[in-house]
N, C-alpha and C positions, 0 to 999 in steps of 0.2 A: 504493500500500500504506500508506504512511505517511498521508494521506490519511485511511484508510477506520479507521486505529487510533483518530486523533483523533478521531471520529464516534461509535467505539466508545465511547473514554474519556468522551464528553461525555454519551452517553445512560447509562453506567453512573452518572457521577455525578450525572443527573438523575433517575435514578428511585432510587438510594442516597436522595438531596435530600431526594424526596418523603414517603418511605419516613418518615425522622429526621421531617420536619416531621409527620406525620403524628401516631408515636411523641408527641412533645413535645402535640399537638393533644389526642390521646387523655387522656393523663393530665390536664391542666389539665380537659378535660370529666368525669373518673371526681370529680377531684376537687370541683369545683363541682355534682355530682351528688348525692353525699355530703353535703354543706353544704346543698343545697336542701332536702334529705330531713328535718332535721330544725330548720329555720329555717323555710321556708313565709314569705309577705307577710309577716307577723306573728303573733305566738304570743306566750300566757300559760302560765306554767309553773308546779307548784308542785312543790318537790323537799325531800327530805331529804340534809343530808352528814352522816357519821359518821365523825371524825378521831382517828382508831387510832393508839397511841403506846405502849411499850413497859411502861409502869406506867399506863396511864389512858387515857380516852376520852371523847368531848366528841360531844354530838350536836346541829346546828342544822338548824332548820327556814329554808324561803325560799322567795320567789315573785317571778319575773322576767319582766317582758313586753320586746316586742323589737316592734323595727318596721325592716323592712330590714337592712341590712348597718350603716348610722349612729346607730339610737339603739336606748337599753335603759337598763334601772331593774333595779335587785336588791335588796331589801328584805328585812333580818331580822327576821323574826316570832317565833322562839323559839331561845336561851333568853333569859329576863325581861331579863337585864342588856345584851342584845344588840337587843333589839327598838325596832324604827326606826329604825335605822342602815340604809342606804342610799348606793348609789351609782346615778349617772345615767353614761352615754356619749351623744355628741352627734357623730358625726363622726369628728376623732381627741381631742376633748376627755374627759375623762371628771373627775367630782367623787364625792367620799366626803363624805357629811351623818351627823354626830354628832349626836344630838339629846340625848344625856346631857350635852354639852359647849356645844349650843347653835351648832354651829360647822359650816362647809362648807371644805374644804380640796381642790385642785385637784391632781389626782396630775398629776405631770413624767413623764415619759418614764422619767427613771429608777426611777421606781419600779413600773414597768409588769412587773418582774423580781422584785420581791418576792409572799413569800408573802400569799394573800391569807384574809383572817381567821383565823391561825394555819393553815392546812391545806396540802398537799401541792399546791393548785395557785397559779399566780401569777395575781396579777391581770391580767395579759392573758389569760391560761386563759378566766375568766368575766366580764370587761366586754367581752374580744377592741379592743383598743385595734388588730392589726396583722390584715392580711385572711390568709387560708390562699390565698384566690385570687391577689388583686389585690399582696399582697408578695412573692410566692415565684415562684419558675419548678417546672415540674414535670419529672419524670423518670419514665417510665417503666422499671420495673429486670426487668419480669417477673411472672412468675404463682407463688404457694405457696401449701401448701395448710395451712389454720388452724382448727383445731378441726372437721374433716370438710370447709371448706368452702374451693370455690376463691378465692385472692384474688389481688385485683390487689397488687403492691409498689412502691409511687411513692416518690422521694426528692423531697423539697421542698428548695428553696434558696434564699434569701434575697436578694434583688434589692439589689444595689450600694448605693442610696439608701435601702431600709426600715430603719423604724425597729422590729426586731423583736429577739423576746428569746432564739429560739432560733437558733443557726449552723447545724443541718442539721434536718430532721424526718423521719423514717421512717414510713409509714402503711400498712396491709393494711386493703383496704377489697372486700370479698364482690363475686363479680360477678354474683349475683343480685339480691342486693337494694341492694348501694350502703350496705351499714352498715360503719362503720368497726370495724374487731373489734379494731384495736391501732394504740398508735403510739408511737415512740421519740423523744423528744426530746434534742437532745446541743446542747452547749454550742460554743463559738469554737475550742475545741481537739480538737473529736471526740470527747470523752467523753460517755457516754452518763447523762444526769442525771433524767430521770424515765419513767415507760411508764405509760403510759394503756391498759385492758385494757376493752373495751366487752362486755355480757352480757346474761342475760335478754331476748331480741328477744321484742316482743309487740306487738298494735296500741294503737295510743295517739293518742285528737285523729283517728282514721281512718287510720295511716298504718301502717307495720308500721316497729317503733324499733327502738333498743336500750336498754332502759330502768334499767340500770344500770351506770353507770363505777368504775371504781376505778384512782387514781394513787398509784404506788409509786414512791418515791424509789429509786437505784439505788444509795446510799453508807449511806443509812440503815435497817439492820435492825428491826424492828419496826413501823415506820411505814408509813402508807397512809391514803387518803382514798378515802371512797364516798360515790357520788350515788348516790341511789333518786330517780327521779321514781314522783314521787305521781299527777300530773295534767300535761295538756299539751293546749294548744289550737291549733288553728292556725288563720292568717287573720280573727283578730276586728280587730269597725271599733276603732284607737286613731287618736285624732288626734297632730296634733304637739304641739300645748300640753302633753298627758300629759308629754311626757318634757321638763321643766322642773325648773330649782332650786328655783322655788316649791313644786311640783307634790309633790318627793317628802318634804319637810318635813310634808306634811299624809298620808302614805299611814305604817299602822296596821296 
């Protein structure tokens, strides 16, 4: 009898085992799904932000090509005082090129947490200095449903050694199409400090997006940042010299 329990016990806990592994499987693929969907080999982007403030508004123009998960350039094109400012990522390197200043200056780690050109996301936000995939573990938490539509709800959590800016992420990501429609970022102590709300789903570059985000601080009333993508390419040939300190000294 005793026997036949331990038999029991060992197949419940193997197919329980499976079960979790599985779980944990699933969401790292919903998540890396999500990511594909709108990264592609490489993609050229041109986008509008519009940074929403309680007395005033500021609106830039920009255009970011990407190649893999390791390199990207993001170029300020308008307004005048702003134009040609530039950053590259290289790996986990990433540089900010002044051209009013004549200067190239190497963002640390620490500053991977700071706002990035006055607006409501940080510069990991748009160089992504930390992977969603390759830094986080995933969690499958279940299914809700978000603006009609079913989604998946995964917890991200930061792996022991990443060097990342947020302590937990929250994401609903459609399990039709794999679009992120929201995601909660909270800080070291579980406060909830920005929400990123994705809209507008249309096809764009061939793909079917979400072709505009808006980030809403959680402490500060009034404030919010919008991307409008304007254009979006996917898979064009960029070599690697493109994504050079030389390189974006000369891009206009």
């Amino acid at each position: 009898m005793l026997h036949k329990f331990k038999i029991l016990v060992l197949l419940v806990m193997f197919v329980l085992g499976g079960q979790f592994a599985m779980l944990a499987q699933n969401a790292t693929d919903i998540i890396k799904k999500a990511e594909d969907k709108v990264r592609g080999n490489s993609s050229i982007a041109e986008m509008s932000f519009k940074i929403v403030r309680p007395t005033w508004n500021r609106t830039m123009d920009i255009k970011s090509w990407a190649k893999g998960n390791e390199m990207a350039v993001i170029l300020i094109q308008a307004p005048a005082k702003d134009k040609g400012t530039a950053f590259l990522k290289r790996k986990k390197d990433v540089w900010n090129w002044l051209p009013n200043l004549d200067r190239t200056i190497k963002l640390p780690p620490s500053m991977m947490a700071q706002s990035w050109m006055g607006t409501d996301f940080t510069n990991d936000d748009l160089v992504r200095e930390s992977s969603a995939v390759e830094d986080y573990t995933h969690e499958l938490l279940g299914e809700e449903m978000l603006n009609g539509l079913l989604c998946y709800k995964i917890q991200l959590t930061p792996k022991p050694d990443a060097a990342v800016v947020w302590g937990k992420v929250l994401t609903w990501i459609d399990k039709k199409d794999y679009l992120q429609l929201k995601t909660e970022f909270f800080d070291e102590y579980d406060e909830l400090v920005n929400t990123l709300i994705g809209s507008d789903a249309k096809e764009m570059g061939g793909r079917f997006i979400l072709t505009k985000m808006v980030m809403t601080p959680a402490d500060k009333n009034g404030h919010r940042t919008e991307i409008t993508y304007k254009s979006l390419q996917f898979n064009p040939s960029l070599k690697d010299d493109f994504f050079t300190l030389q390189n974006i000294k000369k891009l206009r």
